[in-house]
C-alpha positions in Angstrom: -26.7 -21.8 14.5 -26.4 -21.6 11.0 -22.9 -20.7 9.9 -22.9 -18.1 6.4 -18.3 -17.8 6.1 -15.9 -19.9 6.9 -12.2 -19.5 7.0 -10.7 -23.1 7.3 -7.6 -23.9 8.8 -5.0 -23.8 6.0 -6.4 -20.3 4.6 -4.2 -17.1 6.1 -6.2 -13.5 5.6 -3.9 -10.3 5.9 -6.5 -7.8 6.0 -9.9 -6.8 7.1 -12.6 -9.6 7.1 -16.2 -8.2 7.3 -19.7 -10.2 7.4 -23.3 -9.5 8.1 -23.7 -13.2 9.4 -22.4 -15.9 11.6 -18.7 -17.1 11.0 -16.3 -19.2 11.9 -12.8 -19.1 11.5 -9.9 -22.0 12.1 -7.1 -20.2 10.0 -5.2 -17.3 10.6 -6.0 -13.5 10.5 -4.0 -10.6 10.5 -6.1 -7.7 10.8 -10.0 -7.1 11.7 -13.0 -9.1 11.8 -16.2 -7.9 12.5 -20.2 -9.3 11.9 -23.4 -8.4 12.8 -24.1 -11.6 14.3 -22.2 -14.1 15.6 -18.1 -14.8 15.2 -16.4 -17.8 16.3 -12.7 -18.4 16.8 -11.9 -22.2 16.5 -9.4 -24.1 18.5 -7.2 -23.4 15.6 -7.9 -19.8 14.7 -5.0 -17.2 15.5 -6.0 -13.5 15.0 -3.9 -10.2 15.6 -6.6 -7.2 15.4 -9.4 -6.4 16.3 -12.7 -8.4 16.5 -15.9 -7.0 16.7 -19.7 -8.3 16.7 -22.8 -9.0 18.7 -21.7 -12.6 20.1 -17.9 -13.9 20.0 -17.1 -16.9 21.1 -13.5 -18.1 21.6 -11.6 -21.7 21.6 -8.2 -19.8 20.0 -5.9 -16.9 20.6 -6.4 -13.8 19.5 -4.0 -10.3 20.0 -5.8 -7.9 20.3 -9.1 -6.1 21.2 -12.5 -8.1 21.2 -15.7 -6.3 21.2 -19.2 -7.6 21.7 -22.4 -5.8 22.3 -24.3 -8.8 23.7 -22.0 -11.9 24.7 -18.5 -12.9 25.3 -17.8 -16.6 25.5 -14.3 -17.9 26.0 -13.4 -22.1 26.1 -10.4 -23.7 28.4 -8.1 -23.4 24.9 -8.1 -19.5 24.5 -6.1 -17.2 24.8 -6.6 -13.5 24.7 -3.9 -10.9 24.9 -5.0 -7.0 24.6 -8.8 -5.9 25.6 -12.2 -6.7 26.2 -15.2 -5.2 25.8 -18.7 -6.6 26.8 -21.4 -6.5 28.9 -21.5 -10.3 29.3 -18.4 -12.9 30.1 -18.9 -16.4 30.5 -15.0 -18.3 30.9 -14.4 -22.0 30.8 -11.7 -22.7 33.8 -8.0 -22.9 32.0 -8.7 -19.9 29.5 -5.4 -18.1 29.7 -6.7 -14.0 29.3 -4.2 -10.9 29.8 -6.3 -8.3 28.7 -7.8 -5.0 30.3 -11.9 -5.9 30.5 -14.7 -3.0 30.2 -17.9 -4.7 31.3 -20.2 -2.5 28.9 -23.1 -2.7 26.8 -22.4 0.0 23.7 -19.5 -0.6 22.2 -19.0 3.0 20.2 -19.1 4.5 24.1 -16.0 2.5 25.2 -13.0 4.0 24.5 -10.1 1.8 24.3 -6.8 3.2 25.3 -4.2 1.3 26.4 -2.3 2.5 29.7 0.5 1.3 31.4 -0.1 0.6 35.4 1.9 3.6 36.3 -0.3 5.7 34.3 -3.4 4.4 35.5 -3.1 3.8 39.1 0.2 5.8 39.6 -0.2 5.7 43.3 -0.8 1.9 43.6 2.7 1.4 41.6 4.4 4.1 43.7 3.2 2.0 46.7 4.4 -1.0 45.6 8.4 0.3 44.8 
């Protein structure tokens, strides 16, 4: 693996960070990341937006949605809060995830709206009161 961008550990991005390669990030980034390769999320690396690419693979936290169209890999540190898309998950045990998860293949076909239980299953919560 041959990393192209790096976004160390001191180095905070407020906006959009795009790449046609492999990257890694350690820092912080508020707002979207997206490659056509591969994007990895350090131990360090705290994101709030979106990330998209072909292969993600995750050691920090991120907010948000992550999107892959081949591979989702996620390491006993991370933490994911918001939704996940991809058609392949591989979890380390102690990765803390609280996210909605669409096992699927094409990303542009997966549309990612997020519901509250009692609009989803509304009889499930009913059932529960």
């Amino acid at each position: 693996m041959t990393l192209h961008s790096y976004v160390g550990s001191n180095t905070t991005i407020k906006g959009n960070f795009q790449c046609k390669e492999d990257f890694l990030v350690e820092g912080t980034v508020e707002g979207n990341l997206s490659s056509e390769g591969l994007i990895v999320l350090g131990k360090e690396a705290v994101v709030k937006g979106e990330v998209s690419a072909k292969e993600i693979a995750v050691s920090g936290i991120v907010t948000g949605t992550v999107r892959c169209s081949d591979m989702l890999e996620i390491f006993e540190s991370a933490k994911i809060t918001g939704t996940i898309q991809t058609p392949v998950l591989k979890m380390a045990p102690g990765a803390q995830i609280n996210a909605r998860i669409i096992m699927s293949r094409k990303i542009e076909d997966v549309e990612l709206i997020s519901h509250s239980p009692e609009e989803s299953y509304p009889s499930l919560v009913k059932a529960r009161k």
